[in-house]
N, C-alpha and C positions, 0 to 999 in steps of 0.2 A: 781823252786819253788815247783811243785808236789813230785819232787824225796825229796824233805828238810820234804816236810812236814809228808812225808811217812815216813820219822826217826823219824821226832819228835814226830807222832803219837804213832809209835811201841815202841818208848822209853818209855815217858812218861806214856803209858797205862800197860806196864809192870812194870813199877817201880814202878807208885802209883795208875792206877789206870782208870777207863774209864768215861770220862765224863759222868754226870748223866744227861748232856741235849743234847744231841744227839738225833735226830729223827729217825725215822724209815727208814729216805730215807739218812740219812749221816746226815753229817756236812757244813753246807753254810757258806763261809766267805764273808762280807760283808764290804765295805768303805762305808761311809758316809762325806757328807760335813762336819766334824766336827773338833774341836780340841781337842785333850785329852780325852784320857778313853776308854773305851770302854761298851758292855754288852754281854751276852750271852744269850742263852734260846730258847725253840722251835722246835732245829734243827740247828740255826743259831749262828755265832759268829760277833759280829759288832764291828769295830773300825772306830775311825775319823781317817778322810787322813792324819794326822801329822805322821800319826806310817808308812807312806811309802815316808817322805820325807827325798832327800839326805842327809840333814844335819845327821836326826835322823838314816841313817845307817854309818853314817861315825862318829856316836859314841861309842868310845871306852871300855866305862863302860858298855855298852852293849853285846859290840862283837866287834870282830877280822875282821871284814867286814860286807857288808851287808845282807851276810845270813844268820847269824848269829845273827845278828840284830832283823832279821826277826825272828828266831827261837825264839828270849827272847821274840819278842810281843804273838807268838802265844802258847807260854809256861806260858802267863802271862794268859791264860784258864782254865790251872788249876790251879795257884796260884794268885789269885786276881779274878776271875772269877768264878769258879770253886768252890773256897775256896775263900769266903771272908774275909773281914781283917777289924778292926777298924778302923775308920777316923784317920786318920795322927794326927800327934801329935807332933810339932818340937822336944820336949824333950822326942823320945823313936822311937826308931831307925826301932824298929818292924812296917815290910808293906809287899806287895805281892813284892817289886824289890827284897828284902834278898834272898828269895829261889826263885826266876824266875834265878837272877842270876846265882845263886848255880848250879842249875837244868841246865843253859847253859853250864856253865863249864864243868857239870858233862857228858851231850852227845857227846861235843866238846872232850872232855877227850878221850871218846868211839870212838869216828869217828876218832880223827887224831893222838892219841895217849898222855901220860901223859907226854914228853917233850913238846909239842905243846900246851896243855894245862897252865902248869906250867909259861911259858914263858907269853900267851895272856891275861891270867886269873887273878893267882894267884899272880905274878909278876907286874902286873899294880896296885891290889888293894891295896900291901903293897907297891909300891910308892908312892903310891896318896896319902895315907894314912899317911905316913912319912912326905908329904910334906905338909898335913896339920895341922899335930904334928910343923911342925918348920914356921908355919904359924905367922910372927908376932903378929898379932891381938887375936891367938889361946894363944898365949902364954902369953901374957899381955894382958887381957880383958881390964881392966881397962882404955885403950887407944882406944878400939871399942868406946865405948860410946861416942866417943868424936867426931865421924864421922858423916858426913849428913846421914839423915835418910835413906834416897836412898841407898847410898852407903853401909850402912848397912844391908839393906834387902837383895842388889846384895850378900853383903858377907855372908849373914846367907842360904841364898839358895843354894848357892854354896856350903855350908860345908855342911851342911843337904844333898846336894847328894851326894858328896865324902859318906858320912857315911854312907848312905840308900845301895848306889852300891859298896860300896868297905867293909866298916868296916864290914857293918851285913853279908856279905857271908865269910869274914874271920872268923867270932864269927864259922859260919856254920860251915864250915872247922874245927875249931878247937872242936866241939861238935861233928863229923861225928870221929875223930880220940879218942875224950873221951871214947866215947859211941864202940867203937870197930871196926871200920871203915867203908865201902861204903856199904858194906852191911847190915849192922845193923842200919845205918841209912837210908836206903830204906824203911826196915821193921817200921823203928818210921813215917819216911814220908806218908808211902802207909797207915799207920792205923791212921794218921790224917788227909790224907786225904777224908778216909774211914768212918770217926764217924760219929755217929747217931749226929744230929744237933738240935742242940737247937733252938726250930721256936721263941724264947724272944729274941736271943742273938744268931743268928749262924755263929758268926766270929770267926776267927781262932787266939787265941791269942800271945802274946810271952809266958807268962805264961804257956799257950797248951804246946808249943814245949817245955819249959827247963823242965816240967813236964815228960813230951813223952821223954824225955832224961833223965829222973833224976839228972837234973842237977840245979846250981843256977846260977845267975846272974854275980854272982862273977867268977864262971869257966870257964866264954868266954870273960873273960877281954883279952883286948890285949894290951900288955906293947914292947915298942919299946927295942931293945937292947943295946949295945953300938953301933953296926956297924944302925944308924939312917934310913938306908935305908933296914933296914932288921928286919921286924916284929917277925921273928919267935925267 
């Protein structure tokens, strides 16, 4: 855990950026009895114990294992922490997992190489994603509505993360390759996560980024191919 975090430190602080709440004696990570979320500020970083339970490392929309895991919670200090994000919104995909994700991929990329990457990463998000393009329910709404409400919820949850963890770091991806690749998107990332912040409004919008990219909405659509298993 010390040697992980010492990557993710050095990573992260050189791509975009050094925590602006870091204390003068370091960084304190801290669990709490809690579920969900976490805060920063002080000096300190605090998450509920759900972010170190085995379920949550043996997830895969997060990482290729638990350290991995572990690196997306504590990368989620600079995006979702660090940088805040608007309240959730089922209809608008933009949230801190898009580029936590991204950002994992992108060290994992670094550490083990871009076959390694390619395979854990990029490779799960366009299967999932495929798989929820061929989603019954995806595909004839009109038959959702006809489900117990419960059962509906389980299923809208379910695709809303497929989308949060898979679709929005593909949009990423394919705006990091618009914009002129990893490093040009470093440069857009590191100066949003750099801006002077609006004390009305200091959340990091989707708007922000396609802006920070010059880009629109419409140029990180992603459209399945013939071969359905294969987003590019």
């Amino acid at each position: 855990v010390d040697e992980l975090l010492k990557q993710i430190f050095l990573y992260c602080n050189s791509h975009y950026g050094h925590l602006n709440f870091e204390g003068e004696n370091g960084l304190s990570l801290i669990e709490i009895l809690s579920i969900g979320g976490g805060y920063a500020g002080r000096g300190s970083s605090v998450m509920g114990e759900d972010s170190f339970y085995r379920q949550n490392f043996e997830d895969t929309l997060k990482g290729n294992g638990g350290d991995e895991v572990l690196a997306h919670e504590i990368i989620h200090q600079w995006w979702g922490l660090g940088n805040m994000f608007p309240i959730e919104d089922f209809e608008d995909l933009w949230s801190s997992e898009g580029l936590t994700v991204y950002t994992t991929y992108r060290l994992m990329k670094e550490l083990y190489g871009a076959e390694y990457a390619e395979k854990n990463y990029i490779a799960i998000w366009q299967q999932e994603l495929a798989d929820y393009y061929q989603n019954f329910y995806v595909r004839h709404p009109e038959y959702f509505h006809l489900l117990p409400k419960n059962y509906q919820d389980l299923l809208t949850n379910n695709f809303y993360r497929i989308r949060q963890y898979c679709e929005m770091p593909l949009k990423i991806l394919k705006a990091e390759q618009l914009v002129g690749g990893e490093e040009a998107m470093d440069q857009i990332l590191s100066s949003l996560f750099q801006r002077e912040l609006d004390p009305s409004y200091p959340y990091l919008t989707y708007d922000d980024f396609l802006n920070a990219c010059n880009l629109t909405r419409e140029d990180l659509n992603i459209e399945l191919t013939n071969n359905e298993s294969n987003l590019y």
